[in-house]
C-alpha positions in Angstrom: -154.1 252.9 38.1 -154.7 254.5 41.4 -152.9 257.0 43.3 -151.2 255.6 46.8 -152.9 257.6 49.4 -151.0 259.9 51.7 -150.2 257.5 54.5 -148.7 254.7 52.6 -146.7 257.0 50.6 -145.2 258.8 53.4 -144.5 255.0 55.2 -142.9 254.1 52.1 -139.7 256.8 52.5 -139.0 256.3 56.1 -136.3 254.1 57.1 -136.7 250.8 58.4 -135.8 250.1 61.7 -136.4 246.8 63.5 -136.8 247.6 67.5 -136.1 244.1 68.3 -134.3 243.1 65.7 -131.5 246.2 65.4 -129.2 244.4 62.6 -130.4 241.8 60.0 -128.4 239.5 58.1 -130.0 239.7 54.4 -127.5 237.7 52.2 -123.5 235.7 52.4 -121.3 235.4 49.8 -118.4 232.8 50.8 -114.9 232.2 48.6 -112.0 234.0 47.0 -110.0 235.8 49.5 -112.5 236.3 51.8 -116.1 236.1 52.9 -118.5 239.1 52.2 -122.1 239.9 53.8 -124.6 242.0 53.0 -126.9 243.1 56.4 -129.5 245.9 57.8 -127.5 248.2 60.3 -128.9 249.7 63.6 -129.9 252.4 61.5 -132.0 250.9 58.8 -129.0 251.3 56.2 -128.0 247.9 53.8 -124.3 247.7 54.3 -122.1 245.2 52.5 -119.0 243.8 55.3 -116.1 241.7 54.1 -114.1 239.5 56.5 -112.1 241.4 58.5 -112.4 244.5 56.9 -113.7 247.7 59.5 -117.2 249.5 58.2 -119.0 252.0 59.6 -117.6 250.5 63.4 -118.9 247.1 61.7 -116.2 244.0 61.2 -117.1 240.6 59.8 -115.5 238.2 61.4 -117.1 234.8 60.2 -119.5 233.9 57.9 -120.7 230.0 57.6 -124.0 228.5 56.3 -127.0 230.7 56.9 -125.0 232.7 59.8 -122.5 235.3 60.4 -120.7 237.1 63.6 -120.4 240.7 63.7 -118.1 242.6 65.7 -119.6 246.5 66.8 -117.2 248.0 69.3 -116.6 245.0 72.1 -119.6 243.4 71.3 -119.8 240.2 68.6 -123.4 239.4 67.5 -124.5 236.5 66.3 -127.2 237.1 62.8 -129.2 234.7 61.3 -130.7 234.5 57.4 -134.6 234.7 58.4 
């Protein structure tokens, strides 16, 4: 087995951030009391929401089939699976 070179090892612990794509939706979970997402913050971080719950200035407020809408501060985005 090789070594991984300089470069790709030092690309491998940065954090991901997606210029024009700031927040990511990566996975929904829908049932039980209420719905739950898992998504890619501004920052790169994985953060798990649930519906209605405040995180990290973050609040779920609907979840539905391959969608969700985030609330950060007074603005609601719209993320899509893909």
């Amino acid at each position: 087995m090789s070594a991984t070179n300089p470069t790709t090892a030092q690309a491998a612990t940065q954090t991901y951030q997606a210029p024009l794509r700031p927040m990511s939706l990566i996975g929904i979970f829908k049932g039980g009391d209420a719905d739950r997402i898992l998504m890619r913050n501004r920052g790169g971080a994985i953060v798990a929401l649930v519906e209605g719950e405040p995180s990290d200035g973050l609040t779920l407020t609907e979840a539905g089939e391959g969608w969700a809408m985030v609330m950060e501060g007074a603005t609601i985005h719209r993320l899509v699976i893909g």
